[in-house]
C-alpha positions as CSV (number, residue, x, y, z in Angstrom):
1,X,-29.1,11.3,-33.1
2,X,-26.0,13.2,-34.4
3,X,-23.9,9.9,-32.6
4,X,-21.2,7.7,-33.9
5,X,-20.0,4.7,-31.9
6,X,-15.9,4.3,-32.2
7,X,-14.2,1.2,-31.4
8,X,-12.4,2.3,-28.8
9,X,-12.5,5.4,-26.3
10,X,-9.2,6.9,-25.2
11,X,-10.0,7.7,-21.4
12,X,-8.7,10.9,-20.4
13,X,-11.0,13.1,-17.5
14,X,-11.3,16.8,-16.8
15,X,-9.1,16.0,-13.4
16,X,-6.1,15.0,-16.5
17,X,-6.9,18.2,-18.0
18,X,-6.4,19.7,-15.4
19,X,-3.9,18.5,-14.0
20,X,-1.7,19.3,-17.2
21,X,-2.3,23.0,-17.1
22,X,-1.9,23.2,-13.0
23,X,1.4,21.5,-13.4
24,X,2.7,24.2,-15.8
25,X,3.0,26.4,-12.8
26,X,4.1,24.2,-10.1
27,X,7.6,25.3,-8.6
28,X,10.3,23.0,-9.6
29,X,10.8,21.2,-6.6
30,X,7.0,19.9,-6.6
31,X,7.6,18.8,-9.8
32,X,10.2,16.6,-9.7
33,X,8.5,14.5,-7.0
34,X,5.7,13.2,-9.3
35,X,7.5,9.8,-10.6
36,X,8.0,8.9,-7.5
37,X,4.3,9.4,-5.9
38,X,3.2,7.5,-8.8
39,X,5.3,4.6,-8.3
40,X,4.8,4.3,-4.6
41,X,0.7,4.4,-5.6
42,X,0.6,2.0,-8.0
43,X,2.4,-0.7,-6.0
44,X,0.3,-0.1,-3.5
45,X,-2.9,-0.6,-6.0
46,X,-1.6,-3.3,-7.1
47,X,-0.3,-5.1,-3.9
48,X,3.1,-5.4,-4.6
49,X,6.4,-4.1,-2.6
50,X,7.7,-2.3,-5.4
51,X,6.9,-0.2,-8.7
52,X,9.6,1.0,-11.7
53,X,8.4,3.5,-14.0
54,X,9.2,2.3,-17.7
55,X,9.2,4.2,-21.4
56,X,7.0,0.8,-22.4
57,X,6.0,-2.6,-21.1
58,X,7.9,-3.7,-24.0
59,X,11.0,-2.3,-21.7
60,X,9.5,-3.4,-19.0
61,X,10.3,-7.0,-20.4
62,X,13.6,-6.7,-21.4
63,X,14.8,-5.8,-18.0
64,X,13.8,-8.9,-17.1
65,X,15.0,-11.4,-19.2
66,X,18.3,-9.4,-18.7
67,X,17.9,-10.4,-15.1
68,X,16.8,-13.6,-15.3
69,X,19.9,-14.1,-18.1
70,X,18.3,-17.7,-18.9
71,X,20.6,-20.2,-20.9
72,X,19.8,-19.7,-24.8
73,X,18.0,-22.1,-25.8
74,X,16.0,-22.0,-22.4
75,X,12.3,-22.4,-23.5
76,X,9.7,-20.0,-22.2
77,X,5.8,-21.2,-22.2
78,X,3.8,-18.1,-23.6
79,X,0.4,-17.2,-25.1
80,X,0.6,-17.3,-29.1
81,X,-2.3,-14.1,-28.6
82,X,-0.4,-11.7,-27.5
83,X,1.5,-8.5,-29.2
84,X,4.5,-9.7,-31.6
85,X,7.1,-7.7,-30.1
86,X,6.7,-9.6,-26.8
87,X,8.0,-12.6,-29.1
88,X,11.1,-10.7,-30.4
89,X,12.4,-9.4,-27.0
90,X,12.1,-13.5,-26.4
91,X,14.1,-14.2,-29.9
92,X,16.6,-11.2,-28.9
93,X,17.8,-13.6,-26.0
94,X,17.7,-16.7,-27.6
95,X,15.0,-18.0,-25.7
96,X,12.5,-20.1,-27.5
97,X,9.2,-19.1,-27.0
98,X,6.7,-22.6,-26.4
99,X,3.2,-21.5,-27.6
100,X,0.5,-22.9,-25.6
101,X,-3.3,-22.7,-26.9
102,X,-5.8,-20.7,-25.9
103,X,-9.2,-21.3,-23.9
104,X,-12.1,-20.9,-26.3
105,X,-14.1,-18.8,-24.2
106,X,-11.3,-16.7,-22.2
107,X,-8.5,-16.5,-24.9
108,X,-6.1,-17.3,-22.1
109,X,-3.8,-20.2,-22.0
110,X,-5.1,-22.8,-21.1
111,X,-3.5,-24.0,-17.9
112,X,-3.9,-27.9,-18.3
113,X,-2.2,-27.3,-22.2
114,X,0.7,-25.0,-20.2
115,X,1.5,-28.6,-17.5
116,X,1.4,-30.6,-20.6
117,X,3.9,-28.0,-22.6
118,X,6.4,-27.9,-19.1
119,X,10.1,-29.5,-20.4
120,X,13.2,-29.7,-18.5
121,X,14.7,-26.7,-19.6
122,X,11.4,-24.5,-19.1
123,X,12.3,-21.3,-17.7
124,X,9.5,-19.1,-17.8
125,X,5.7,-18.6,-18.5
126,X,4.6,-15.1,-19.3
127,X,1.1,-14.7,-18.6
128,X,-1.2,-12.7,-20.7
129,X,-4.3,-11.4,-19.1
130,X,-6.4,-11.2,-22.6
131,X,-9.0,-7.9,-22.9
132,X,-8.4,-7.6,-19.6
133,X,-9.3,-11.2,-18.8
134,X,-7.8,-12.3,-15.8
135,X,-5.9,-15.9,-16.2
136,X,-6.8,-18.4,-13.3
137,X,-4.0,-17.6,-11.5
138,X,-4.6,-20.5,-8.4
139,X,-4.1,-22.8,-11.2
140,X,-0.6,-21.3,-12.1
141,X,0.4,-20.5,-9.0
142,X,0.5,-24.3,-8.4
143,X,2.4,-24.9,-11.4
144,X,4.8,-22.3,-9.9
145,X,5.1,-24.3,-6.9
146,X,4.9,-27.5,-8.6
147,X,7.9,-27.2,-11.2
148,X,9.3,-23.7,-10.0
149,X,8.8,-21.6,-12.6
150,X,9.2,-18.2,-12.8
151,X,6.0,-16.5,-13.9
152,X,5.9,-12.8,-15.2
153,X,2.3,-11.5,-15.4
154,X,1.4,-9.1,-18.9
155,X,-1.2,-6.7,-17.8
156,X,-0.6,-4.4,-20.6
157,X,-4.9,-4.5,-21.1
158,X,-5.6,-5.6,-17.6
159,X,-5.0,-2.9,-14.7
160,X,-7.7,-3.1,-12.3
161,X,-8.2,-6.8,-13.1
162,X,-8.1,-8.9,-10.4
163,X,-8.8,-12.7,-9.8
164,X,-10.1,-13.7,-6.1
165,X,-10.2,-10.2,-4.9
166,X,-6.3,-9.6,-5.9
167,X,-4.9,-7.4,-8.6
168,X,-3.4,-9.1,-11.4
169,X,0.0,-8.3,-11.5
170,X,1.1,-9.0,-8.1
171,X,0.6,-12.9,-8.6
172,X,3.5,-13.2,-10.2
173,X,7.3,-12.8,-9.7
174,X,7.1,-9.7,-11.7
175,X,4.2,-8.0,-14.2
176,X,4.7,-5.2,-16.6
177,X,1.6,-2.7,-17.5
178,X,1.3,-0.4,-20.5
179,X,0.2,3.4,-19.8
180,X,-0.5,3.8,-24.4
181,X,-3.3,5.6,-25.6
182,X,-6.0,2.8,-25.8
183,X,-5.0,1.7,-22.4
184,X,-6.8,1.5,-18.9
185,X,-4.8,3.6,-17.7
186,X,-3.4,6.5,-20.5
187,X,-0.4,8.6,-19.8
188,X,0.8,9.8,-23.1
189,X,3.0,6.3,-23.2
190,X,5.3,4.7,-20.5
191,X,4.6,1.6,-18.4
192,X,5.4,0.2,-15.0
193,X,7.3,-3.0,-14.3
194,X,6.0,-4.4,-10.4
195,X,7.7,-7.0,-8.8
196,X,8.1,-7.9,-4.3
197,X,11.4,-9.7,-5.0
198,X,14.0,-6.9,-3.9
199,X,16.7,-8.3,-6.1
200,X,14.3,-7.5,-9.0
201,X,13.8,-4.1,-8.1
202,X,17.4,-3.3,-7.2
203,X,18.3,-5.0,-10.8
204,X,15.7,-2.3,-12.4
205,X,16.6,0.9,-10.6
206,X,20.0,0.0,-11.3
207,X,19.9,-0.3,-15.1
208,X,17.3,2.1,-15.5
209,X,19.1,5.2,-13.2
210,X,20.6,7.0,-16.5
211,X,17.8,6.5,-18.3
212,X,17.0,10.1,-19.9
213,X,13.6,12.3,-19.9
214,X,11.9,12.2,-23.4
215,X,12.8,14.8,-25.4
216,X,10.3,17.9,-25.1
217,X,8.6,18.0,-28.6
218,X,8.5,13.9,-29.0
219,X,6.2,14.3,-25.7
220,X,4.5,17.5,-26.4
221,X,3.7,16.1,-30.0
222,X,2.4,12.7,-27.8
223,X,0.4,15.4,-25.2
224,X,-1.3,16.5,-28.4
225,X,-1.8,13.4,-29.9
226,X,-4.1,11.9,-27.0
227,X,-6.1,14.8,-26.5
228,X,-7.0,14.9,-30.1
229,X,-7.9,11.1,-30.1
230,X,-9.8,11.8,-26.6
231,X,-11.8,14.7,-28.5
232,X,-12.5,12.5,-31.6
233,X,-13.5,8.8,-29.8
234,X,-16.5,10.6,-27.8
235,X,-19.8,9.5,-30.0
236,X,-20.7,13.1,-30.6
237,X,-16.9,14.3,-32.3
238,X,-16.8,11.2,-34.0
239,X,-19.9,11.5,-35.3
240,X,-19.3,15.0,-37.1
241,X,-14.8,14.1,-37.6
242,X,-14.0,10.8,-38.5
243,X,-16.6,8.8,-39.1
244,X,-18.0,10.7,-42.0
245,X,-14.6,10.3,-44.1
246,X,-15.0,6.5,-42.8
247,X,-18.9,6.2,-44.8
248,X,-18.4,8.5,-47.6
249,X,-14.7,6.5,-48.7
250,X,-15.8,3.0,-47.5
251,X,-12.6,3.0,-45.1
252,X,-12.2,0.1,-42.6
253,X,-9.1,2.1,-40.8
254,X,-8.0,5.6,-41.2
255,X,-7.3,5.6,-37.7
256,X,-6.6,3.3,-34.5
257,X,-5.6,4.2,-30.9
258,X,-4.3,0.8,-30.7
259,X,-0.5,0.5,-30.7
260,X,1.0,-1.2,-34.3
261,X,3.4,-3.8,-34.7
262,X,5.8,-1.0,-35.7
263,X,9.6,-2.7,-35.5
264,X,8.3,-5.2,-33.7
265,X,10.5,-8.3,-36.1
266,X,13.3,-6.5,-35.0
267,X,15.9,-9.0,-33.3
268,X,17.8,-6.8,-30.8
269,X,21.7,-7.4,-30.0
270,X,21.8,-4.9,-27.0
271,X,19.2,-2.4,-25.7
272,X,18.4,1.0,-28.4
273,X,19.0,3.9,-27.1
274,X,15.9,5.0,-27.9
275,X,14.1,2.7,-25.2
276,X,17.1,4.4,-22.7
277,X,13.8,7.1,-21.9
278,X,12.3,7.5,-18.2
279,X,8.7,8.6,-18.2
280,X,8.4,12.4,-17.7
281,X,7.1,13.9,-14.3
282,X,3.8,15.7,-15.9
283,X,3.4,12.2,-17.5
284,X,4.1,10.5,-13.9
285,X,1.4,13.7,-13.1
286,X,-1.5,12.5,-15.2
287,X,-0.8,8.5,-14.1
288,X,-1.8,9.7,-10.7
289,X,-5.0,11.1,-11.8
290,X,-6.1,8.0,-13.8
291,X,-4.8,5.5,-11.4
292,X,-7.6,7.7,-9.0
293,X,-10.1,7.2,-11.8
294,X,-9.3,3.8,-12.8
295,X,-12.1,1.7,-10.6
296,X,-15.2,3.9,-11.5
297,X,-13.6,3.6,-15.2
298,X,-13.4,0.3,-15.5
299,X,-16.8,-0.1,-13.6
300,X,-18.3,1.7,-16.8
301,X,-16.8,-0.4,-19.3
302,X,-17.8,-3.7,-17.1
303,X,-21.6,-2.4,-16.7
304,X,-21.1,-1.3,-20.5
305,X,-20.0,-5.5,-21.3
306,X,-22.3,-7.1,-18.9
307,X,-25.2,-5.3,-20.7
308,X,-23.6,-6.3,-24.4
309,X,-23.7,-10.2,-23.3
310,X,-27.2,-9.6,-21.8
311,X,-28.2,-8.1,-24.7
312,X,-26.6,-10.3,-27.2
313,X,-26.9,-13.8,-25.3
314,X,-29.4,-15.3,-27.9
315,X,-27.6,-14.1,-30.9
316,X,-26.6,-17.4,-33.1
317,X,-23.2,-17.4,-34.6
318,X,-21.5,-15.7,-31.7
319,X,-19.5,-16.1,-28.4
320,X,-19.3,-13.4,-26.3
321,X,-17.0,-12.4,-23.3
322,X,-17.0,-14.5,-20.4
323,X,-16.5,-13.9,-16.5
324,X,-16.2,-16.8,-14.3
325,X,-16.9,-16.2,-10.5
326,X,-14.0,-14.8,-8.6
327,X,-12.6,-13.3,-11.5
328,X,-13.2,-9.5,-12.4
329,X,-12.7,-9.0,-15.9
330,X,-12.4,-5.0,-16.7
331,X,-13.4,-5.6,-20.8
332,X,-10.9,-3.0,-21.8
333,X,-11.9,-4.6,-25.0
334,X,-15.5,-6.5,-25.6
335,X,-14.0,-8.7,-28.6
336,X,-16.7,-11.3,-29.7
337,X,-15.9,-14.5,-31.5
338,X,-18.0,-14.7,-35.1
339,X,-18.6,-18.8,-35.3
340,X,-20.5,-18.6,-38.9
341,X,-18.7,-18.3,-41.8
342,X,-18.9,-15.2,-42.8
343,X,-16.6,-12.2,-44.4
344,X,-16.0,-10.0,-41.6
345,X,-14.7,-6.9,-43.8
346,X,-19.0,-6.8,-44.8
347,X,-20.3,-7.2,-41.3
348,X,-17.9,-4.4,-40.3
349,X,-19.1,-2.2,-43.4
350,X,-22.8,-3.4,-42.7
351,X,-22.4,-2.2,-39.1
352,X,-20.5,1.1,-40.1
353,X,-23.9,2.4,-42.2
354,X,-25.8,2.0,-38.5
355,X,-23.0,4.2,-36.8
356,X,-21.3,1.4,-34.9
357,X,-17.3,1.5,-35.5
358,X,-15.8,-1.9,-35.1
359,X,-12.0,-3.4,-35.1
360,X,-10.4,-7.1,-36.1
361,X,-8.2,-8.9,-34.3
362,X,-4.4,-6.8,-34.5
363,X,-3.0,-8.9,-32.5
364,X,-0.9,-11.9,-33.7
365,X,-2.2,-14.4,-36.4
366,X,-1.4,-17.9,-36.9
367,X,0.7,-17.3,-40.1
368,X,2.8,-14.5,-38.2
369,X,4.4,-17.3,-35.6
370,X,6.2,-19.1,-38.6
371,X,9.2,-17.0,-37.8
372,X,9.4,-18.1,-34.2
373,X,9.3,-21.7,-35.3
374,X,5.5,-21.7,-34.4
375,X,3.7,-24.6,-36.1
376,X,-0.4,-23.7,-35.8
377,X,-1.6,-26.5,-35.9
378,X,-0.4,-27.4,-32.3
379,X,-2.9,-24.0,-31.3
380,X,-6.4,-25.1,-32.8
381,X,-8.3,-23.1,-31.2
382,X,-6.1,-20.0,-31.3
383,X,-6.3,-21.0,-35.2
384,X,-10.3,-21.0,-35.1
385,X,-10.4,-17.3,-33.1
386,X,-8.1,-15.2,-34.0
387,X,-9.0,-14.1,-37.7
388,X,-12.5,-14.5,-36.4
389,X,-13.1,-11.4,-33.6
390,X,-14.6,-8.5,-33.9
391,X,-13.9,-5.7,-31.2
392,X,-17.4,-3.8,-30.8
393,X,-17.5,-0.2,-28.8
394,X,-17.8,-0.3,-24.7
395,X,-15.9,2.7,-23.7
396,X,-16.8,5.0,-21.3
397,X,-18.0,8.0,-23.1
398,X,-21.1,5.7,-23.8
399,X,-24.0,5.8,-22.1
400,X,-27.0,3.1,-21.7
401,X,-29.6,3.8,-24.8
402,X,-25.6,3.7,-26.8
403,X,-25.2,0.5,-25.7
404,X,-28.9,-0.9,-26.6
405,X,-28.4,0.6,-30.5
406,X,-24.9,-0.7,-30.5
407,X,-26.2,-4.3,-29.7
408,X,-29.5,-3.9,-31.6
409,X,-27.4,-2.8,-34.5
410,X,-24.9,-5.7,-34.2
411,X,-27.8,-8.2,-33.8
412,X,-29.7,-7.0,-36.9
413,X,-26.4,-7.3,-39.1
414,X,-25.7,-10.7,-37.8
415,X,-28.8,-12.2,-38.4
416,X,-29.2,-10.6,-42.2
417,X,-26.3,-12.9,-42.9
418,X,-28.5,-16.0,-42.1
C-alpha cells in the first residue's frame, strides 16, 4: 500500500549525503585531493593502469578518436543500439560507422556478424556492454589479435560488469564510463576514460590539463537536481509526487533520469568549449562513496532481475534478460523484449493503473541511422527489438514482495492482451 514502482531509481546512499555536507567544511588542501583518489580507485576496480576523470563519456570518446587520428573514411565496426551521439563524435571525424547486428537475446553485437563486417580499412570496434550486459569479450579479444583492431569498451550502463571474473572496461585498449543520473555509479555527471596503454593516458592528461571546473550554479543546480530525482524514484515519494499527475493526465513521460539525445545530430569541427569542463572535487567526493557502494548495489538490482526472469519465465509473448555462465550482468536496466504484436503505449498505460512505471526503448531506432548511411535491413534483429522493449522497475529502493507485484502485475497485463 501507498507504493508506486518508477522505472528507474537514481542511487544515491546516506554515506553520499553525507559526504556532501562533510565536505563543506573540509580545509582546502583535503579538498583538492579528491579527483585524484578517485581516479587512482577506479583504475584499480576496474584493473586497469590508469584512470582520467572526464565532463562525459561522450568526451571520453572524443579524446580518443583525436588520438587515434584514423584516416577519414576509416570505417569503425559499432553497435547500431547504442546512444546517437556516440555516432556523431564518429561522423565529426569522418569515420564511417559499420553497424553490426545485434544478438537476439543479449542486444550485443554479435561477434560472428562483427568478423563477417571486418574490411581493409577497419579501424576500430566500439563495444557496447548493453543494460549492463557484458559482450563476450574472449571472442573479441581474438578478433583483436586476429586482424589488430583497436577495440574501445562503452561501459556507460555497465560498471561492475565483468565477463570471466574481469571488469569490463579493462579488456579493451581503452573504455569510457558515464557517472549521469540513471547510472551505476551517479555523481551529479562526469565520466572516466580507462586505458593501460601509457601513450593513451599521457594523450588525455595532456589535452585535458586546462580543462576548467564547472561553473558553481550549473553544478549546484545538478547537486539539486539528483537529490530531488533520488527523493521522488523511491516507491513511497513516487507514489504520493509523480505518479499521481502520471494517472490522473494519462502521461507516458513527464519525467526521465535517463539522459536525452539533446544536440546529439550535431557534427562537431573542433571540441566546444563547453565539454572543456573537469569534474569537480565534491563530485570526484561522491564517486568515491558510490564506487564503495557499487558491488552490494548492483547485487540488489541482479537479485531484483534474477527474480523478474524467475518470475516471468512462463510468460508467452516475452523474452527476458539473459546471463550466460561467466558473464555477470549488473541489469542496470531489466528491458524485456514484447514478441506479440501488441501496442506498447496500452500495455504501459494498463500497467501504470497497477502502480508499475515502465519506459521504451530511447535509445536509437532503425529509422534514426539513415543519416549515418545505415540501411536497416542489414540489422534484422536490431529491426525486430528495438521499438519492441519495455524497461520494467529493478532498482534498489525495491524490496522482494515489490518485485512479486511488479511481475504479477506485468504478467496479468500481458496475458489480458491474449
Amino acid at each position: 500500500m501507498f507504493k508506486a514502482y518508477p522505472r528507474h531509481s537514481v542511487d544515491l546512499t546516506i554515506f553520499d549525503f553525507k559526504r556532501i555536507f562533510s565536505f563543506i567544511f573540509e580545509s582546502k588542501a583535503k579538498r583538492s585531493k579528491y579527483i585524484e583518489k578517485f581516479e587512482n580507485m577506479f583504475c584499480v576496480y576496474i584493473g586497469t593502469v590508469h584512470a582520467i576523470s572526464m565532463p562525459s563519456a561522450r568526451l571520453g570518446l572524443y579524446v580518443l578518436l583525436k588520438y587515434y587520428n584514423f584516416p577519414k573514411g576509416s570505417e569503425v565496426i559499432i553497435t547500431p543500439f547504442t546512444h546517437q551521439s556516440i555516432f556523431t563524435v564518429l561522423k565529426s571525424f569522418g569515420l564511417k560507422p559499420v553497424f553490426v547486428d545485434i544478438d537476439l537475446h543479449t542486444h550485443n553485437t554479435n561477434p560472428d556478424l562483427v568478423r563477417n563486417a571486418i574490411s581493409e580499412n577497419t579501424k576500430l570496434i566500439i563495444l557496447t556492454h548493453m543494460w549492463g550486459q557484458p559482450c563476450n569479450m574472449k571472442e573479441y579479444l581474438k578478433i583483436k589479435q586476429e586482424h589488430n583492431i583497436a577495440i574501445i569498451e562503452d561501459c556507460a550502463m555497465a560498471a561492475g560488469a565483468d565477463f570471466q571474473g574481469k571488469k569490463v572496461g579493462s579488456f579493451g585498449d581503452a573504455s569510457i564510463f558515464s557517472f549521469g543520473k540513471a547510472k551505476a555509479i551517479c555523481a551529479f555527471g562526469g565520466g572516466m576514460l580507462c586505458t593501460s596503454d601509457n601513450n593513451i593516458y599521457r594523450y588525455a592528461k595532456d589535452i585535458t590539463k586546462d580543462f576548467h571546473p564547472p561553473k558553481p550554479l550549473s553544478l549546484t543546480i545538478s547537486v539539486i537536481n539528483t537529490f530531488i530525482a533520488n527523493i521522488l524514484t523511491r516507491p513511497f515519494f513516487f507514489f504520493f509526487s509523480i505518479f499521481p499527475i502520471m494517472r490522473l493526465f494519462n502521461l507516458a513521460d513527464p519525467y526521465n533520469p535517463v539522459e536525452h539525445k539533446k544536440d546529439s545530430e550535431i557534427i562537431l569541427e573542433e571540441m566546444p568549449e563547453e565539454w572543456k569542463t573537469s569534474i569537480s572535487q565534491i563530485q570526484a567526493a561522491v564517486g568515491i562513496e558510490q564506487l564503495k557502494s557499487l558491488d552490494k548495489r548492483n547485487d540488489t538490482r541482479i537479485r531484483h532481475s534474477k527474480l523478474l526472469n524467475e518470475l516471468l519465465k512462463d510468460t508467452s509473448g516475452i523474452l527476458t534478460p539473459v546471463e550466460s555462465n561467466g558473464f555477470r550482468h549488473i541489469y542496470l536496466y531489466y528491458a524485456v523484449f514484447i514478441k506479440e504484436d501488441l501496442n506498447l503505449n496500452w500495455l504501459r498505460r494498463k500497467l501504470l493503473s497497477q502502480n508499475v512505471d515502465t519506459q521504451l526503448n530511447e535509445l536509437t531506432t532503425p529509422s534514426e541511422l539513415g543519416m549515418f548511411g545505415a540501411d536497416s535491413k542489414d540489422f534484422p534483429v536490431f529491426n525486430q527489438v528495438s521499438d519492441k522493449l519495455l524497461v520494467i522497475p529493478n532498482g534498489i529502493y525495491l524490496n522482494e514482495k515489490d518485485v512479486f507485484k511488479i511481475a504479477k502485475s506485468f504478467k496479468e497485463c500481458i496475458k489480458s492482451t491474449n
